[in-house]
C-alpha positions as CSV (number, residue, x, y, z in Angstrom):
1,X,32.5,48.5,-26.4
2,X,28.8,47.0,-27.5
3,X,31.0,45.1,-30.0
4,X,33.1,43.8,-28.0
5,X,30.1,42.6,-25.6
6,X,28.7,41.0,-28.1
7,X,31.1,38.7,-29.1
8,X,31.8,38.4,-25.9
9,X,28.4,37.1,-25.0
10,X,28.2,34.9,-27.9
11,X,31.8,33.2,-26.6
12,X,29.9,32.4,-23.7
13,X,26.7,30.7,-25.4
14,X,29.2,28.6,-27.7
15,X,30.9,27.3,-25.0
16,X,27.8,26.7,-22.8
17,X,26.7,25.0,-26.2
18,X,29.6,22.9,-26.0
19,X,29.0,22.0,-22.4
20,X,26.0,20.6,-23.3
21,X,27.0,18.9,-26.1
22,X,29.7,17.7,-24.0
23,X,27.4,16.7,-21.2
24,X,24.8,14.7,-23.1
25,X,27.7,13.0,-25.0
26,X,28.7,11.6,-21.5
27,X,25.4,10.7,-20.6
28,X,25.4,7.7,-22.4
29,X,22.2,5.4,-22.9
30,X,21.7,2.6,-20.2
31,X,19.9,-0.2,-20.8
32,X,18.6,-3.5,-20.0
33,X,18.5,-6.7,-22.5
34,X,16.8,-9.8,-21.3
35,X,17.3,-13.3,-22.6
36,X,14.3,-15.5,-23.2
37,X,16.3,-18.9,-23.1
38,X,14.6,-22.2,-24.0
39,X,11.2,-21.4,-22.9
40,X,8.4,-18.7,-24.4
41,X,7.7,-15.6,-22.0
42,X,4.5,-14.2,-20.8
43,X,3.7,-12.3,-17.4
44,X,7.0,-13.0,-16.8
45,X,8.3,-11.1,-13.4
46,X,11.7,-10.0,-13.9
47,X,13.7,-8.7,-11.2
48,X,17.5,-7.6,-11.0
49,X,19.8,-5.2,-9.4
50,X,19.7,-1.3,-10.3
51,X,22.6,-0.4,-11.8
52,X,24.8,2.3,-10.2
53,X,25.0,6.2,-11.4
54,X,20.8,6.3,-11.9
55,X,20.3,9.0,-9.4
56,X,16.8,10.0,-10.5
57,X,13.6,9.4,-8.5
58,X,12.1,6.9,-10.5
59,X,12.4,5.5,-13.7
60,X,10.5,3.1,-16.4
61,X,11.9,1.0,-19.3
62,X,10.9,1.7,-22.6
63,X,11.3,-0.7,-26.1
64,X,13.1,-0.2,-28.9
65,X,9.5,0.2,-30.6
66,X,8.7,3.0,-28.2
67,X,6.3,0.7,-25.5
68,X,6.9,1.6,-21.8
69,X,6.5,-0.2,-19.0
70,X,6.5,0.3,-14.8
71,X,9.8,-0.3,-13.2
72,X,9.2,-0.6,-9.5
73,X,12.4,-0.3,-7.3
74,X,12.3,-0.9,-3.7
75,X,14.7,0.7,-1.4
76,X,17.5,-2.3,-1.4
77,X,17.7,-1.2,-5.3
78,X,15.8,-4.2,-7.0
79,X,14.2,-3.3,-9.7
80,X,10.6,-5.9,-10.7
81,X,8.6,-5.2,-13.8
82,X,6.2,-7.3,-16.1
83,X,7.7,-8.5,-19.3
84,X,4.3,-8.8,-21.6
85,X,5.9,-11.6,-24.1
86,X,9.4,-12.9,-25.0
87,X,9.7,-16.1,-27.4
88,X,11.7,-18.6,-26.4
89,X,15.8,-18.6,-28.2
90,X,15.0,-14.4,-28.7
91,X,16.2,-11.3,-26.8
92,X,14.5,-8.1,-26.3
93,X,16.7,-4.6,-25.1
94,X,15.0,-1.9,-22.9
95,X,15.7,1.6,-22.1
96,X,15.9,3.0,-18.8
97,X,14.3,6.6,-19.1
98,X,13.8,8.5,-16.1
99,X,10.1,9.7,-14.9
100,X,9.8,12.9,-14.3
101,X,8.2,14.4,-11.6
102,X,5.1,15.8,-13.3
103,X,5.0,13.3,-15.8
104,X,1.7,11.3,-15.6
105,X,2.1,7.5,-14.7
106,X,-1.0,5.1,-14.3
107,X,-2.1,4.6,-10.7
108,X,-0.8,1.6,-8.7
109,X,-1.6,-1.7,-9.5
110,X,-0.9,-3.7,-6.9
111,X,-2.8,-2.3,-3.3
112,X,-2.0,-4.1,0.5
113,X,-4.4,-2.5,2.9
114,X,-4.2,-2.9,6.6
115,X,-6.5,-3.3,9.2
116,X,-5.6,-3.8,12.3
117,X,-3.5,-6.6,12.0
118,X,-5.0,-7.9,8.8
119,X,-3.7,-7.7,5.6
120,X,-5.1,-7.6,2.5
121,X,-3.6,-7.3,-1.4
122,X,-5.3,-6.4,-4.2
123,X,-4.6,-6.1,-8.1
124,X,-6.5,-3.1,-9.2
125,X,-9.4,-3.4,-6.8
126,X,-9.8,-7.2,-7.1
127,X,-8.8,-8.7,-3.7
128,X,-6.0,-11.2,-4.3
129,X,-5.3,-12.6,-0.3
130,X,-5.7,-11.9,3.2
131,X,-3.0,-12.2,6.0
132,X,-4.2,-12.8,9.6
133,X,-1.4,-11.4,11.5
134,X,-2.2,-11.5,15.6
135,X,-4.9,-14.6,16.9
136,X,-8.3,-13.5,15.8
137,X,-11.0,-14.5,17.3
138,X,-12.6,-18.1,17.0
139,X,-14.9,-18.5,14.6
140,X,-17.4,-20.8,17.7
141,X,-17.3,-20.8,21.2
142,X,-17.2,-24.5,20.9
143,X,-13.7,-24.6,20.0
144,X,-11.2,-24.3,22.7
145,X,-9.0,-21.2,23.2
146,X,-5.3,-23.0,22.4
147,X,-6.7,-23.8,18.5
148,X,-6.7,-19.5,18.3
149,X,-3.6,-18.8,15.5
150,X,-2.3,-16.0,13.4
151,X,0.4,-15.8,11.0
152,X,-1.3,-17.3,8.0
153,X,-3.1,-16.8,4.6
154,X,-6.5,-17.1,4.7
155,X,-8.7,-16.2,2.3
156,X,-7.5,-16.6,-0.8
157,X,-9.6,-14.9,-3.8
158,X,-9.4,-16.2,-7.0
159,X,-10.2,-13.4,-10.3
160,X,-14.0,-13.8,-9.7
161,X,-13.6,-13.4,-6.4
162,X,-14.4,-16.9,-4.8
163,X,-12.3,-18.2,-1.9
164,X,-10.2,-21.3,-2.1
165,X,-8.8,-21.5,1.3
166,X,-10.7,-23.1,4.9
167,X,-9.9,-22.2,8.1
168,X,-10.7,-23.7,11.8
169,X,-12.4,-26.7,9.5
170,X,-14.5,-28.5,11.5
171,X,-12.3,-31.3,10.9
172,X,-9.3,-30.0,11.8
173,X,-9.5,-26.6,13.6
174,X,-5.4,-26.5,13.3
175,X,-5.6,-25.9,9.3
176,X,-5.6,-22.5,8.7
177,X,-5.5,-21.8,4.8
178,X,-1.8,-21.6,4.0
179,X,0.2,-22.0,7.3
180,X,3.8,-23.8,7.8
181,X,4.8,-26.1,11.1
182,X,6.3,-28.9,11.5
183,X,4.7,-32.3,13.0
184,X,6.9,-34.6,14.3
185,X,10.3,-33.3,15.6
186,X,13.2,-33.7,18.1
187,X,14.5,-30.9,20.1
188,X,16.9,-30.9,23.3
189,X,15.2,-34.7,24.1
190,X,11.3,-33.6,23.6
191,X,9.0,-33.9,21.2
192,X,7.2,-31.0,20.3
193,X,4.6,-31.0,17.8
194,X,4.0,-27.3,16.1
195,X,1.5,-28.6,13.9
196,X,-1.4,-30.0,15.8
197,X,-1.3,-27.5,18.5
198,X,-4.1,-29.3,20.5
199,X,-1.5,-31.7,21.8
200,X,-0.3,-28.7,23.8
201,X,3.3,-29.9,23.3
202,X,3.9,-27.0,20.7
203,X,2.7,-23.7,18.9
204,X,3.2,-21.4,16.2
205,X,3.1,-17.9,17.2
206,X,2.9,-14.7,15.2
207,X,5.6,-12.1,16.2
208,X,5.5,-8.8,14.4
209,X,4.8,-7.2,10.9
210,X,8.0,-5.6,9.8
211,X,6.9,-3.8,6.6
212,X,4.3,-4.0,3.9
213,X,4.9,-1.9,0.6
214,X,2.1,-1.1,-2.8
215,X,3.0,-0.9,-6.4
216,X,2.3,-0.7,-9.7
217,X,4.1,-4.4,-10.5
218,X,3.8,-6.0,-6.8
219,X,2.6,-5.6,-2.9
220,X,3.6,-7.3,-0.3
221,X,4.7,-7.5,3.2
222,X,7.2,-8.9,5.9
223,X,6.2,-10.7,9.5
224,X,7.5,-12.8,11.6
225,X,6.6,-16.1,13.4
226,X,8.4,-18.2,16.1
227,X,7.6,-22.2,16.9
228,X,7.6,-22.7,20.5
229,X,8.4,-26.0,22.6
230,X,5.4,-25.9,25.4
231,X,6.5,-29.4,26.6
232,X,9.7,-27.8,28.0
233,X,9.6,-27.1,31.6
234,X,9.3,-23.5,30.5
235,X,8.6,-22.6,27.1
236,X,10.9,-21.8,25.0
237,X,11.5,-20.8,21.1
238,X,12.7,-23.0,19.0
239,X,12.6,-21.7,15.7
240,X,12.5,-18.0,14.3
241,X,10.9,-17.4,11.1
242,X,10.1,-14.3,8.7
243,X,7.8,-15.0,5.5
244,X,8.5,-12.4,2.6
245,X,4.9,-12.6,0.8
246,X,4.9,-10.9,-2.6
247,X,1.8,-10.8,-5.0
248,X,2.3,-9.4,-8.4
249,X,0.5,-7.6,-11.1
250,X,-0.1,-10.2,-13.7
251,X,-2.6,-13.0,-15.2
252,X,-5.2,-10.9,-16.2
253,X,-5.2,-12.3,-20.2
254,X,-7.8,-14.8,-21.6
255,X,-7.1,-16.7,-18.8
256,X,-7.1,-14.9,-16.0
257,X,-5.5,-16.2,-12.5
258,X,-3.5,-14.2,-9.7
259,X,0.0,-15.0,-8.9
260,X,2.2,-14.4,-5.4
261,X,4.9,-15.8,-3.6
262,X,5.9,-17.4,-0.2
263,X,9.4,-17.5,1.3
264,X,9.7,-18.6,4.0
265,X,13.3,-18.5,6.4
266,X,13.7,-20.2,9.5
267,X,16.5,-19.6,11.8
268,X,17.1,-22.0,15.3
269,X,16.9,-19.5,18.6
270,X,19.5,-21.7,20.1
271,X,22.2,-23.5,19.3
272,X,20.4,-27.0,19.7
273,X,19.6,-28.8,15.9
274,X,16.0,-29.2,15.6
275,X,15.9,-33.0,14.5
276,X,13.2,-33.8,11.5
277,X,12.3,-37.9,11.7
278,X,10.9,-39.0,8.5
279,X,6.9,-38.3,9.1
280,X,3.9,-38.2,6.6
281,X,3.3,-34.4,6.7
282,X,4.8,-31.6,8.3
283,X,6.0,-28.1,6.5
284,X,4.1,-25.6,4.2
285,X,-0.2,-26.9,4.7
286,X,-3.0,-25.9,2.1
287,X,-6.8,-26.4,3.4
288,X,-9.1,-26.0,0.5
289,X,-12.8,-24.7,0.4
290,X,-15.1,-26.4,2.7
291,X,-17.4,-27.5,-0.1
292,X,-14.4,-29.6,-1.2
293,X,-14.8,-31.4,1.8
294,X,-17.2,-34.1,-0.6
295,X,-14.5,-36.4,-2.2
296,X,-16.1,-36.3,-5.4
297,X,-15.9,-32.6,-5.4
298,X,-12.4,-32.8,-5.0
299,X,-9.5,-33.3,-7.8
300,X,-6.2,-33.4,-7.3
301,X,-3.2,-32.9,-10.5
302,X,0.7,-32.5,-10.5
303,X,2.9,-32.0,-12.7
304,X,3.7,-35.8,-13.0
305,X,0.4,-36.3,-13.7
306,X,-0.7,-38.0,-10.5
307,X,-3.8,-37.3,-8.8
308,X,-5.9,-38.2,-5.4
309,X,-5.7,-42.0,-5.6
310,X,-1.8,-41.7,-5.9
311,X,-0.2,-38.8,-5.8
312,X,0.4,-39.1,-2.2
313,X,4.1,-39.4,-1.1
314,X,5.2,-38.4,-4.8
315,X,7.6,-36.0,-5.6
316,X,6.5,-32.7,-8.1
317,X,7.2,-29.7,-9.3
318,X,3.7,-28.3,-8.7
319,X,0.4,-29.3,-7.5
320,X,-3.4,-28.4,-8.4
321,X,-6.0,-28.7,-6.0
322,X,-9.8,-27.3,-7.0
323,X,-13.5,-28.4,-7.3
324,X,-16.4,-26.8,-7.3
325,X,-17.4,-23.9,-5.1
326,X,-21.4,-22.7,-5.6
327,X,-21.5,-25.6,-8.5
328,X,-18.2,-23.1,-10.5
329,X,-15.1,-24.8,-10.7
330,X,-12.4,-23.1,-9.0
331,X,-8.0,-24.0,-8.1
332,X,-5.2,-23.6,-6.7
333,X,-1.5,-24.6,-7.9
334,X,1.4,-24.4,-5.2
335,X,4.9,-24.1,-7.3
336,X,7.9,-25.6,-5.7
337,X,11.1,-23.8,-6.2
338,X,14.1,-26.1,-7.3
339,X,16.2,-23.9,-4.9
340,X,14.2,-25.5,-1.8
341,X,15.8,-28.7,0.1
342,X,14.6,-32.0,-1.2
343,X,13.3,-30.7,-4.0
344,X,11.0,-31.4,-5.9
345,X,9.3,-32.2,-2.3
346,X,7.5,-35.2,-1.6
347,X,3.6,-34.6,-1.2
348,X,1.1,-35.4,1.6
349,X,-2.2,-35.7,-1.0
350,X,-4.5,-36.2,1.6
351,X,-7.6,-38.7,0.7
352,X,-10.5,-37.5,2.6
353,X,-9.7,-33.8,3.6
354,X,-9.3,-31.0,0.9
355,X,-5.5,-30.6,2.3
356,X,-2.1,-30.4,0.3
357,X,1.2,-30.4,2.6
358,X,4.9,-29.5,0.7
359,X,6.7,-32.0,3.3
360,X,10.7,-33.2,2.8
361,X,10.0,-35.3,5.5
362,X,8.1,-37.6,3.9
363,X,11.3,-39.4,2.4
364,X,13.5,-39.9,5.0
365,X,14.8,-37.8,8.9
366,X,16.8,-34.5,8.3
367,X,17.7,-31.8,10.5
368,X,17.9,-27.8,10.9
369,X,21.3,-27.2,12.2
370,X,22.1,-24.0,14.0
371,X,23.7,-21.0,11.9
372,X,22.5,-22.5,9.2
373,X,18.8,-20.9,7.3
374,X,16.5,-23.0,5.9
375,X,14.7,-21.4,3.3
376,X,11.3,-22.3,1.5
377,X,10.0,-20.6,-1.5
378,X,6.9,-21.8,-2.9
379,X,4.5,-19.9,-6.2
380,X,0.8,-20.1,-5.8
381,X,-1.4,-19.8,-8.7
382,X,-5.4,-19.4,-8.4
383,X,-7.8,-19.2,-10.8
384,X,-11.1,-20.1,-11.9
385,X,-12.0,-23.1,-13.6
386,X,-10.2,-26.6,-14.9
387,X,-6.3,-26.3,-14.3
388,X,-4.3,-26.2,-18.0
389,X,-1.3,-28.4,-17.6
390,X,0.4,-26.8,-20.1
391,X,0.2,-23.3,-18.5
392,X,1.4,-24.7,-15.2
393,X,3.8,-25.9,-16.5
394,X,5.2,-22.8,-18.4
395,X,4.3,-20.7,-15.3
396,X,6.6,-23.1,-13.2
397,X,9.4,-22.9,-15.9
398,X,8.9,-19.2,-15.6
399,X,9.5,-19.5,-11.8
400,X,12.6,-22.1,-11.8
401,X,14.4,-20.6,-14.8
402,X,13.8,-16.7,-15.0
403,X,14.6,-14.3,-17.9
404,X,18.1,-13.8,-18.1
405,X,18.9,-10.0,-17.6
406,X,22.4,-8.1,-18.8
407,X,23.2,-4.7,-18.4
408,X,25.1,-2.3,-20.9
409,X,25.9,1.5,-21.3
């Protein structure tokens, strides 16, 4: 009888052996190889779709060498990490190997913190932007009540912490750090101007946050804006627009900088085409620091190699704006995206005021028709001291031509 159990029991462990074997034999390796292409890696942000039967919690990639890395995935299933270095014409293959739950990982990276309705991101403690969602309040009781705006970027921190970005200039009380209106338009017979609200013909209003998320690789958030024709006989929106604002966890090398992106979707309310006449400025605005308001403490760089004294209605794939802020230099690069319309975009490279404006009407009239998005995206680089042409310019290859990514079992 005890015999009998025995190799009864030990029947039962083979097989359960074999099930195992079995199991793990099925469970085949997945991974992820990536495809430098004809330009060297570093930072680079790679981002692709999560590939089907990974049912675990979370997950990070790891090397061939053994090197991990964070894998953030957001509920829609993309998957965003930081790929440290990848020469150009190589490939490099990652693992994906699943966290466990009380496996240690290193605290977030990336930090958005709301307060009220301001936003702010961080990369590990050092504040990268602000978002002022709702009106706040005016910065003097000298300026009148229909200059108050939300839904913008403003500050903007570079590594050491100093700000790049203006806003209610004394100038212009209508800049607000990194904004986007339009200026001269055609809608249903009017013409509303969403840019320089004090005409009182048209607004930008803030609408509602939708979501904001942490990280280890990015933060971010979601809101909404609408442009609104005041010179109707009752108001009425025009346009409807969500930004998607992501800043991510790189640039902290030799030469620092901090790194996020813009897009930007507009969508007409009705089904009357917005009509765009060619105009000198109009679309995504930049104000710089106030103490770049002295010309010669002011520079201006694209990636054509243009500047201040004729830069202005060129066309480029990125522009620097900087100077000096408490006698250290400090910039700011905006990234076009070869994805967006017209581009690379025409420039407004304002000579007297510290302000940049991405505008496609600058070469000729265009319209937004109904059903039919238009879509921005624009990069923003800041960081302290000169700008290094040659990193811009890999940083905007990075951008327009990411790292090819395949997927194999």
């Amino acid at each position: 009888m005890r015999k009998n159990f025995v190799i009864g029991f030990g029947l039962i462990c083979l097989v359960a052996s074999i099930s195992r074997l079995d199991s793990k034999a099925i469970e085949k390796p997945v991974y992820v190889t990536l495809t430098a292409g004809s330009f060297d890696r570093r930072d680079s942000v790679v981002s692709f779709a999560m590939p089907k039967g990974l049912n675990a919690r979370s997950y990070r990639l790891r090397d061939d060498a053994g090197n991990r890395m964070e894998l953030q995935v957001e509920p829609d299933g993309t998957a965003t990490f930081v790929l440290p270095e990848l020469k150009a014409g190589t490939t490099k293959r990652f693992r994906f190997e699943e966290v466990k739950a009380n496996t240690a990982v290193s605290a977030k990276g990336m930090q958005l913190v709301s307060d009220h309705d301001r936003l702010t991101i961080s990369a590990s403690g050092r504040r990268v932007l602000t978002f002022q969602g709702g009106a706040g309040e005016l910065p003097s009781a000298d300026i009148k009540p229909i200059f108050r705006q939300g839904g913008y970027i403003h500050p903007v921190f570079t590594p050491s912490g100093r700000v790049v970005t203006d806003d209610y200039p004394p100038d212009h009380f209508h800049h607000h750090g990194i904004w986007f209106a339009w200026t001269k338009t055609e809608f249903e017979g009017r013409h509303p101007d969403f840019w320089n609200v004090g005409d009182g013909t048209g607004r930008v209003e803030f609408v509602a946050l939708d979501t904001t998320w942490s990280g280890s690789v990015h933060a971010g958030f979601k809101s909404r804006n609408r442009s609104i024709d005041v010179s109707a006989p009752k108001p009425i929106t025009v346009l409807n627009e969500q930004w998607t604002v992501t800043a991510y966890n790189t640039g902290q090398g030799v030469k620092p900088y901090t790194m996020f992106d813009l897009v930007s979707t507009q969508d007409l309310a009705t089904s009357s085409p917005l009509l765009l006449p060619e105009y000198r400025y109009g679309g995504l605005g930049f104000r710089g620091h106030r103490q770049w308001l002295a010309k010669d403490n002011c520079d201006f760089l694209t990636s054509e190699g243009k500047d201040r004294n004729n830069g202005h209605g060129s066309r480029a794939r990125w522009c620097h704006i900087g100077g000096r802020i408490d006698g250290q230099l400090a910039g700011i690069a905006i990234l076009d995206h070869p994805s967006n319309f017209r581009a690379p975009q025409a420039m407004r490279i304002n000579p007297d005021q510290p302000f940049f404006c991405y505008s496609p009407s600058l070469i000729g009239d265009w319209k937004i028709e109904p059903g039919q998005s238009y879509v921005s995206r624009y990069r923003f680089i800041v960081y302290d001291g000169a700008p290094d042409k040659a990193e811009l310019d890999r940083l905007w290859n990075d951008y327009a031509n990411p790292v090819q990514v395949t997927i194999t079992r």
